[in-house]
C-alpha positions in Angstrom: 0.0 0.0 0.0 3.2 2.3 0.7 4.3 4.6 -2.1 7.5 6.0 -3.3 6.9 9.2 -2.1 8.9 10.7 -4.6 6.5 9.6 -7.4 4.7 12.5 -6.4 6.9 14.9 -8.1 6.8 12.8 -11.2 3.3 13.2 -11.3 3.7 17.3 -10.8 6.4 17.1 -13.4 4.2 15.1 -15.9 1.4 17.7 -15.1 3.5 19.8 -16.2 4.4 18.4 -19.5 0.6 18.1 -20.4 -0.6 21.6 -19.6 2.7 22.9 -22.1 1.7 20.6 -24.6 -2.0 22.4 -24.1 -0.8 25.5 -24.3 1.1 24.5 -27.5 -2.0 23.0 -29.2 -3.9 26.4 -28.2 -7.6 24.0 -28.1 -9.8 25.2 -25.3 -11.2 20.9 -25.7 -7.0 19.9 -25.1 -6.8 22.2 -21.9 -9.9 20.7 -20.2 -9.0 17.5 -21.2 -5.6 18.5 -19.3 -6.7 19.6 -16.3 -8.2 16.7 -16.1 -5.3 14.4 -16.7 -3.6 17.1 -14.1 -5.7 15.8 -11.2 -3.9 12.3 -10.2 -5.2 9.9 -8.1 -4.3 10.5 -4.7 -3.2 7.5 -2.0 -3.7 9.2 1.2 -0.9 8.5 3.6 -2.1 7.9 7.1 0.8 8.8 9.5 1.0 8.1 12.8 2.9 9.5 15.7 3.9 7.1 18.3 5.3 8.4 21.9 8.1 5.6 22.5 8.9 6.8 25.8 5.7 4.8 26.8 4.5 2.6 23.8 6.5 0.4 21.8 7.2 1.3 18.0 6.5 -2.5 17.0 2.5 -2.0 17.8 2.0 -0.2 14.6 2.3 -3.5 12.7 -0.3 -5.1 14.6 -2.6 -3.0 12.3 -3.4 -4.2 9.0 -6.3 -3.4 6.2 -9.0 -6.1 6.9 -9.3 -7.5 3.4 -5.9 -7.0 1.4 -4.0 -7.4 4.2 -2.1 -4.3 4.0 -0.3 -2.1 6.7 -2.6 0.4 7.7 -0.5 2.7 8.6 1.9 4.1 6.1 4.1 6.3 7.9 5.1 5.7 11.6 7.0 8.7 13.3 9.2 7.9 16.3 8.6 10.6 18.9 10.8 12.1 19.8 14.6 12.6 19.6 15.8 16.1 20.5 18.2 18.9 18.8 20.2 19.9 21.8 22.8 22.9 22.4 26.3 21.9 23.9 26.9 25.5 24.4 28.5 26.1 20.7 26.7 23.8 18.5 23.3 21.7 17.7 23.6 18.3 18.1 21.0 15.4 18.2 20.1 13.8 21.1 18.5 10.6 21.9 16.6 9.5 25.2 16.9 6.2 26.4 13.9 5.0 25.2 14.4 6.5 21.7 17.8 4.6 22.0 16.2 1.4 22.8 14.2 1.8 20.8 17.0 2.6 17.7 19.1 0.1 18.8 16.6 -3.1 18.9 15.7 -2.0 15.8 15.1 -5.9 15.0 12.4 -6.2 17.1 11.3 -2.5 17.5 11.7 -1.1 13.4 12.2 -3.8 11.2 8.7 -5.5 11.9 6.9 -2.2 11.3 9.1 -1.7 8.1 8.5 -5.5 6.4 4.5 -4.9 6.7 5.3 -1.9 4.3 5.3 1.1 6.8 8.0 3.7 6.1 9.7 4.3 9.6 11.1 8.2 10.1 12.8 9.8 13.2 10.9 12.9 14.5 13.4 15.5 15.7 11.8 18.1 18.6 13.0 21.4 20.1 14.6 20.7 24.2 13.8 23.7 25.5 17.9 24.7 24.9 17.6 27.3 22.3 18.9 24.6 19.4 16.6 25.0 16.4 16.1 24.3 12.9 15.0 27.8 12.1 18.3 30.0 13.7 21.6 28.1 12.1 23.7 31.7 11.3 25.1 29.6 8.2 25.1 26.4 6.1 27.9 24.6 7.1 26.3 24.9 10.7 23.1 23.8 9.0 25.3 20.9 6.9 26.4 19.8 10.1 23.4 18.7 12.0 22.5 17.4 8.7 25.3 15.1 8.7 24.2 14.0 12.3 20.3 13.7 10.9 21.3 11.4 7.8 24.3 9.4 9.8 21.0 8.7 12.1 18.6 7.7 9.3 21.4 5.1 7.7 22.6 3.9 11.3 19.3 2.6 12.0 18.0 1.7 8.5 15.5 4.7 8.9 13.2 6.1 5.7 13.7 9.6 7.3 13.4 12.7 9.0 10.8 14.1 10.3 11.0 18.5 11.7 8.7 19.4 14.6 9.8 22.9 16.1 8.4 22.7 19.2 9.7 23.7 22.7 13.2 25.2 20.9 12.8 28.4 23.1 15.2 30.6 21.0 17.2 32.6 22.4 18.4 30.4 25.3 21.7 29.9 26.4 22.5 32.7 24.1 21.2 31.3 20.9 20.3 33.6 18.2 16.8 34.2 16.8 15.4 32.6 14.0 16.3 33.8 10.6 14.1 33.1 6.8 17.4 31.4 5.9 18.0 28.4 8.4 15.6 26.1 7.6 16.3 26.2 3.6 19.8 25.5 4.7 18.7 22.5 6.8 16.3 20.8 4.7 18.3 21.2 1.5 21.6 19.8 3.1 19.5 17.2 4.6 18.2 16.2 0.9 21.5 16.7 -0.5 22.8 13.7 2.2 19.8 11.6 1.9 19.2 11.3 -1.7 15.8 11.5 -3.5 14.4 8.3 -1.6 14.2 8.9 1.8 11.2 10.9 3.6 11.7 14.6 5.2 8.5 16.0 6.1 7.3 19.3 8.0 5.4 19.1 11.6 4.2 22.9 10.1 4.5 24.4 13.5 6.9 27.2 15.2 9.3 29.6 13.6 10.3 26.5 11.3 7.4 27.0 9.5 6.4 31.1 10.2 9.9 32.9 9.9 11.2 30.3 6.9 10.8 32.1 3.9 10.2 29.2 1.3 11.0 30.6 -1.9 14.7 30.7 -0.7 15.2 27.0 -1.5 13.7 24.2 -3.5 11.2 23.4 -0.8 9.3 21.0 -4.0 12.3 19.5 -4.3 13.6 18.8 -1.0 10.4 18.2 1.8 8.0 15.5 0.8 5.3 16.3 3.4 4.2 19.0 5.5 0.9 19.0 7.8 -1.1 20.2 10.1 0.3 20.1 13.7 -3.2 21.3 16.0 -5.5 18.3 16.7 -8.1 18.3 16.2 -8.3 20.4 13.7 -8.7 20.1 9.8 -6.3 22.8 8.4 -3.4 22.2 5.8 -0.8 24.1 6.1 0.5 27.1 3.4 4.0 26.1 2.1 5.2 27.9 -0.9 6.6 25.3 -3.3 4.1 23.1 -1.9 1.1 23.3 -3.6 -0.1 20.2 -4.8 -2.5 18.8 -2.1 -1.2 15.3 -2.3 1.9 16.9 -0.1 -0.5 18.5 2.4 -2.1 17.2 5.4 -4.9 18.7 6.7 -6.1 16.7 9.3 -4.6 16.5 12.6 -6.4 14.0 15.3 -5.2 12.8 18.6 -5.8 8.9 18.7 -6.9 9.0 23.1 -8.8 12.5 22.9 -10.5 13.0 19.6 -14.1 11.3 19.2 -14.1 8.3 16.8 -16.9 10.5 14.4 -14.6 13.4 14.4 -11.6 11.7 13.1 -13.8 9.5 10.6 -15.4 13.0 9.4 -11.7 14.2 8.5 -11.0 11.5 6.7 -13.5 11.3 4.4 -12.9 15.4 4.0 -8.9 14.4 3.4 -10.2 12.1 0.6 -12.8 14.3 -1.1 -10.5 17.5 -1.0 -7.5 15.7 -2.4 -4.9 15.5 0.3 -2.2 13.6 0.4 -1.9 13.1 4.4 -4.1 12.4 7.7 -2.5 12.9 10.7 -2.7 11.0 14.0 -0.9 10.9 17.4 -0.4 9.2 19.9 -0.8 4.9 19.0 -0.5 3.0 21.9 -0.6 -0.6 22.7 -4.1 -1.0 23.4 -6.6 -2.2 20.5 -7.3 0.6 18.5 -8.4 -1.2 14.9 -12.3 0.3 15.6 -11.4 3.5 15.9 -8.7 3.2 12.7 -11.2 1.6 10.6 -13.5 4.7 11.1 -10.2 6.4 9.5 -9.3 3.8 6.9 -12.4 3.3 5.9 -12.5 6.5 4.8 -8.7 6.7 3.1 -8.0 3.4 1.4 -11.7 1.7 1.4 -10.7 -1.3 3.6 -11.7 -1.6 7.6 -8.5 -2.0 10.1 -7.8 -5.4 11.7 -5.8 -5.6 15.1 -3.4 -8.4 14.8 -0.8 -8.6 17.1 1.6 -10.3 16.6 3.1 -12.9 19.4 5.6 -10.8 21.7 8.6 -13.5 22.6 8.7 -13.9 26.4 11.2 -16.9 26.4 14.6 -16.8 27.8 17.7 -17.8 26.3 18.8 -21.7 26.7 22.1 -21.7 29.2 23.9 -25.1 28.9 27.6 -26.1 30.2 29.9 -27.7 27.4 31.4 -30.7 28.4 34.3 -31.8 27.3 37.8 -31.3 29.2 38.8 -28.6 26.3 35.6 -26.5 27.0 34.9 -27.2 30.5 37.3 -28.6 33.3 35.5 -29.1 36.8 37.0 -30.0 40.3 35.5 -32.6 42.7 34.0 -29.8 44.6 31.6 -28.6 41.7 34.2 -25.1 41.4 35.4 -25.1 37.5 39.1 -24.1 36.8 37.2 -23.0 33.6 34.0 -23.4 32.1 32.1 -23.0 28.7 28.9 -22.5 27.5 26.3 -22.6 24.8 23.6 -20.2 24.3 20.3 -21.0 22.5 17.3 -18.6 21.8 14.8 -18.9 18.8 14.4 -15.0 19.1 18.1 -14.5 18.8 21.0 -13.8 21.8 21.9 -9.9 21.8 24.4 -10.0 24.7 26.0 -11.7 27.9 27.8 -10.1 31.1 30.0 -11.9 33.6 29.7 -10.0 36.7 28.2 -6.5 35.1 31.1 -6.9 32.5 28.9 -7.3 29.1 30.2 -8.8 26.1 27.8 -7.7 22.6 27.5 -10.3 20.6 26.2 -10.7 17.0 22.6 -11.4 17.0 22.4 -15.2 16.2 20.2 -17.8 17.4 23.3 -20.2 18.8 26.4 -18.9 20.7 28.9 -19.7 22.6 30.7 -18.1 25.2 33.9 -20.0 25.8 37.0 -20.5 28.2 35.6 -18.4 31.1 38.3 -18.4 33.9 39.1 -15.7 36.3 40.5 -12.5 34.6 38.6 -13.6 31.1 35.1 -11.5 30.6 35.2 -10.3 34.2 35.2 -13.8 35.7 36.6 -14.0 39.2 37.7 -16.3 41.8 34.5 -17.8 43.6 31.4 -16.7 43.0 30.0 -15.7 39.6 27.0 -14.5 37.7 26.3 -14.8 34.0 23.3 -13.0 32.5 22.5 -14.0 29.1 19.4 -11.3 27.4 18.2 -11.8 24.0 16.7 -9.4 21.8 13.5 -9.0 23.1 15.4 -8.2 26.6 14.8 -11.9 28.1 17.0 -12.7 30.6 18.6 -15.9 31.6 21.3 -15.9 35.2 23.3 -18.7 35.4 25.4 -19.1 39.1 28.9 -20.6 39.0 32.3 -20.7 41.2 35.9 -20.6 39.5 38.7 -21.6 41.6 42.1 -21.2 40.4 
């Protein structure tokens, strides 16, 4: 159901091609029949902004379309990482829960991304003065750009997503916002990325009232930008940006707008022509009746709720035998001792004693020649925790002697 979203300049640029071959014919039957052709089909996007801190990114694949099977949901935002000031520069900032949630991007992005949602990192003011909208030049721009795209092909991210709230410009000595800043961001950004990732505008804050648009490309470089006020139904004004199928108008919160509200928007998003509907907040609580209400509406298809299976089973801890692997005294204490580690849902890491070793995420490993001084092993009493990917845990007790 996901498109390339760059397709939609193709269809501007074929648009464009017809209404000069109009003019060129000079028949008044050629331009209607034009303006016509201009008017593409539009596949509204439904993106979704999911608060990590307390829901888990992997919930937006338990919703699929009821009869094709589809994702529901064709764009999930992770909200939020932050653009923080170190007292010189911007740089970006991740929580821990954003950073659990980038870093177990197996079980947290990668599910989302195979049902055919595009997965983009939302990127919010911190109340340090650090914005998108006051960089003094571009290379201070290209910077955080640099930071932005090394973030996006880290994680195996489709992109980056602007929301200028809580920036408070002007702290810590930062300088106001300026009509230049943001050009300079979003076209570095583009220039780093390459025409198939996502960049799309939260059109909120001095981002999107101080930028001056006609400065830069803003067709060119931002896919998206929509309506940040739930719930309201109001697309935003971006010069550059005119064709509706780049516009979101609605804006709904998922716990606080009524169910007929946000169906009402969506079947206004789909009559007017616009390209995005806008909802926050998913959580892990059943939500497909609600959705469908939405879907219904966007992509003619009801919304199932199928969750998938979380894994709740700990990794396999067994001894090796063997006097090469594993030599044991009469009194049970192991002058060394090996071990084997099993999990369907794959091993991420081990620790002897605190002391973690990462290891490559495989269903078998091994963990071999433990002896004190080796992977923080010690004389008497040990611990070994073994977690897999899903954070399972499995403690295994054992005593070394010399």
């Amino acid at each position: 159901m996901s498109q390339n979203v760059r397709s939609h300049r193709f269809r501007r640029m074929i648009a464009g091609l017809g209404v000069l071959a109009t003019a060129a014919t000079g028949l008044l039957a050629g331009a209607s029949g034009a303006a016509a052709e201009d008017a593409a089909p539009v596949d509204p996007q439904l993106a979704v902004y999911v608060e990590v801190n307390s829901n888990d990114l992997a919930n937006v694949a338990d919703y699929t379309l009821a009869d094709s099977g589809d994702t529901a949901i064709d764009m999930a935002m992770i909200f939020a990482a932050n653009i923080n000031y170190d007292g010189e520069k911007a740089y970006l900032h991740f929580n821990e829960r954003v950073t659990e949630t980038l870093e177990n991007a197996e079980t947290q992005i990668r599910p989302v991304q195979a049902k055919g949602t595009k997965v983009l990192l939302s990127v919010l003011g911190n109340h340090q003065g650090a914005g998108f909208a006051n960089f003094a030049s571009f290379a201070q721009a290209d910077a955080f750009a640099a930071q932005l795209a090394d973030a996006v092909t880290t994680y195996g991210l489709d992109g980056i997503d602007f929301d200028d709230e809580w920036t408070e410009y002007g702290a810590n000595g930062t300088p106001q916002p300026n009509p230049q800043s943001f050009g300079w961001l979003a076209t570095a950004l583009r220039d780093r990325l390459g025409p198939d990732k996502i960049i799309s505008l939260y059109a909120i804050g001095p981002t999107y009232t101080t930028t001056d648009f006609t400065l830069f490309d803003a067709a060119d470089v931002l896919d998206y930008a929509w309506n940040p006020y739930y719930p309201t139904y109001d697309a935003p004004t971006v010069p550059g940006l005119e064709d509706r199928s780049l516009l979101g108008a609605a804006a709904i919160d998922l716990s606080a707008t009524s169910a007929a509200t946000a169906a009402e928007f969506a079947t206004r998003t789909a009559a007017d022509g616009y390209g995005v509907y806008v909802a926050y907040n998913l959580t892990a609580t059943d939500q497909s009746a609600y959705l469908s209400g939405i879907t219904q509406a966007l992509k003619g298809e009801g919304t199932e709720y199928r969750a998938a299976p979380r894994d709740t089973t700990s990794p396999t801890v067994t001894i090796k035998e063997g006097s090469r692997f594993t030599k044991v005294r009469a009194d049970g204490a192991y002058q060394r001792v090996s071990f084997t580690l099993f999990d369907e849902g794959k091993i991420d890491r081990v620790s002897v004693n605190g002391v973690v070793k990462d290891l490559t995420d495989d269903t078998w490993s091994d963990l071999n020649f433990v002896k004190p001084g080796a992977f923080g092993a010690v004389r008497g009493a040990n611990t070994l925790q073994v977690v897999d990917v899903a954070g399972n845990t499995t403690e295994v007790s054992f005593v070394l002697s010399k």
